[in-house]
C-alpha positions in Angstrom: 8.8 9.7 -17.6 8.8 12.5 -14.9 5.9 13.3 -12.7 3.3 15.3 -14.5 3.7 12.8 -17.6 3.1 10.2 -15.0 0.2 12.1 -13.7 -1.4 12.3 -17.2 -1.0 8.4 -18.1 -2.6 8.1 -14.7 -5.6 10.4 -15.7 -5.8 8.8 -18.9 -6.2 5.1 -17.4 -7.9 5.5 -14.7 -10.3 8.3 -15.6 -12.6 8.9 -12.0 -10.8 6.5 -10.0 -8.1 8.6 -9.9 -9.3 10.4 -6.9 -6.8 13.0 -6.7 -2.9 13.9 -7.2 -0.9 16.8 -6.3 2.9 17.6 -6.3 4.7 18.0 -3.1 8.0 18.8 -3.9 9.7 19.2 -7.6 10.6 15.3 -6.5 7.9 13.7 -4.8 4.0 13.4 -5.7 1.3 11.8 -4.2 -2.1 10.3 -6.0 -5.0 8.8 -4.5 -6.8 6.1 -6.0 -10.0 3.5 -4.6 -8.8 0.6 -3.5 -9.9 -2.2 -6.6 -7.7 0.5 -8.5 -4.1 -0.8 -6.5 -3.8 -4.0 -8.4 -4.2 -1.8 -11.8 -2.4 1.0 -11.2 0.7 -1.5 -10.1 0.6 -3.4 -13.4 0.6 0.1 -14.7 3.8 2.0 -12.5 5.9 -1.8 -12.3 5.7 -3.6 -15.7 4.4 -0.7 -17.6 6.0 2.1 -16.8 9.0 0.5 -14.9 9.0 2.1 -11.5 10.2 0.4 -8.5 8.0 -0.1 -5.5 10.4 1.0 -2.7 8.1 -0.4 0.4 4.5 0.0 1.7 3.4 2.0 4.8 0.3 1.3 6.7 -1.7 3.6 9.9 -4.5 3.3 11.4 -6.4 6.6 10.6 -9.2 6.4 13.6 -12.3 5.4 10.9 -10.3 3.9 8.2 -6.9 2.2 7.3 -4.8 3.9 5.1 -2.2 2.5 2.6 0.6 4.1 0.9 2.5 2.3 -1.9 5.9 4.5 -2.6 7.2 3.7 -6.1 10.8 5.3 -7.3 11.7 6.1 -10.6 14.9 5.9 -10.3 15.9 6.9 -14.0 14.3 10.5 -13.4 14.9 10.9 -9.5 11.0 10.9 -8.4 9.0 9.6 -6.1 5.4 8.8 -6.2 3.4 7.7 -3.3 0.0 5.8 -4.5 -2.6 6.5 -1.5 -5.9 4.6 -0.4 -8.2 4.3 2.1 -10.1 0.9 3.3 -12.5 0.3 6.1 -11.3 -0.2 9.2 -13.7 -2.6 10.3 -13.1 -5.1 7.4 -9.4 -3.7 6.2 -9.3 -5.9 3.3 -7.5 -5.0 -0.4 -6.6 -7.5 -2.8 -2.8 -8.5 -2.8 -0.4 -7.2 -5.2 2.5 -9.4 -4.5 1.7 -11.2 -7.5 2.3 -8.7 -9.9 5.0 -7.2 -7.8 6.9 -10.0 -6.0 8.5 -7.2 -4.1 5.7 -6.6 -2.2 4.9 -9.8 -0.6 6.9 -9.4 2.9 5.6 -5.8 2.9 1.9 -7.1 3.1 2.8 -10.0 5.5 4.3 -7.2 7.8 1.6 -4.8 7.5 -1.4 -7.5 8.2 0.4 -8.9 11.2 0.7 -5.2 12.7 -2.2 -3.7 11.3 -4.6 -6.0 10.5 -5.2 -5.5 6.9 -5.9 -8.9 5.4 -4.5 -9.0 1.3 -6.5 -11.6 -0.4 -5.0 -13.3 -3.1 -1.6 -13.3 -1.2 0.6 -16.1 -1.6 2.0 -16.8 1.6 0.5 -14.4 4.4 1.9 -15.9 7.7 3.7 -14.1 10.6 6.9 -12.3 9.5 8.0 -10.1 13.1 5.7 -11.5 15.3 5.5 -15.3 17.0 3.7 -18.0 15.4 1.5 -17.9 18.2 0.8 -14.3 18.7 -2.9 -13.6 19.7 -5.1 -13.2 16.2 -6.7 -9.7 16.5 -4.1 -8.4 18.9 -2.1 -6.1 15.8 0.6 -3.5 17.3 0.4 -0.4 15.3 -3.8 -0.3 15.7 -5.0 2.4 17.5 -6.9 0.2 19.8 -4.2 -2.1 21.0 -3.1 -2.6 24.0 0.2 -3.2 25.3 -0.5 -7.0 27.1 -2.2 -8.3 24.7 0.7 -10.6 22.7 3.5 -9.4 24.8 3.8 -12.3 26.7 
C-alpha cells in the first residue's frame, strides 16, 4: 500500500480526527491526528496494515509536547510520521506498547527525558537515567536546568 492509499484508509477510518496529512517527499508523509486517535491509528498502521514503527521522537514545543510516531513500510519504501500534540502541563497519552511491543523502551525513554507519562504502560521505569534521578528534573524540557539530576 503506498502513501496516498494509506492516506485514504486513514481518511476513511478516522474521518475528523484526522487532523491533517500532507506529502513531503515522493517517500515520506506526515499526518496529524488527536491524541485518543494514537492507540487506533497503531492497531490500524501495525496489525492492519503491516507497517513497522521504526522509533518515537518527542520535543518540547514551548506550550505543548509533541509526539512523532515514524512507521516504515518497508515493502513499498515509505515513510509515514504520525504527529500529535498534548498539553504540556499534564503531557499524558495512553501507551501503545501494548499493541506494539516495539514501542515500549521508546516510551520509557521519552517520559524519563521529557516527561510525558504513557498510561497503560507495562513497565515505565528509568531506562538512561539513574534509579534515583530527581522526579520532575527531565533533560530534553525546555525548562531544565543543567544541576538538577547531574549529580
Amino acid at each position: 500500500m503506498n502513501g496516498p492509499a494509506t492516506e485514504q484508509v486513514l481518511r476513511e477510518r478516522l474521518g475528523e480526527r484526522l487532523r491533517g496529512f500532507r506529502q513531503h517527499s515522493p517517500r515520506r508523509f506526515y499526518a496529524e491526528v488527536a491524541p485518543e486517535s494514537v492507540p487506533e491509528v497503531t492497531r490500524l498502521l501495525f496489525r492492519e496494515l503491516g507497517l513497522r514503527l521504526q522509533t518515537v521522537t518527542g520535543t518540547d514545543g514551548g506550550d505543548h509536547m509533541e509526539l512523532l510516531y515514524h512507521w516504515a513500510n518497508d515493502g513499498e519504501g515509505y515513510v509515514l510520521s504520525i504527529r500529535t500534540r498534548i498539553d504540556r502541563e499534564k503531557p499524558e497519552i495512553a501507551s501503545v506498547a501494548e499493541i506494539c511491543k516495539g514501542a515500549e523502551w521508546i516510551e520509557r525513554e521519552i517520559w524519563e527525558l521529557l516527561g510525558v507519562n504513557f498510561t497503560g504502560h507495562p513497565d515505565l521505569r528509568h531506562l538512561l537515567l539513574r534509579d534515583d534521578w530527581p522526579e520532575g528534573a527531565c533533560p530534553l524540557r525546555r525548562d531544565y536546568r543543567k544541576g538538577e539530576g547531574d549529580g
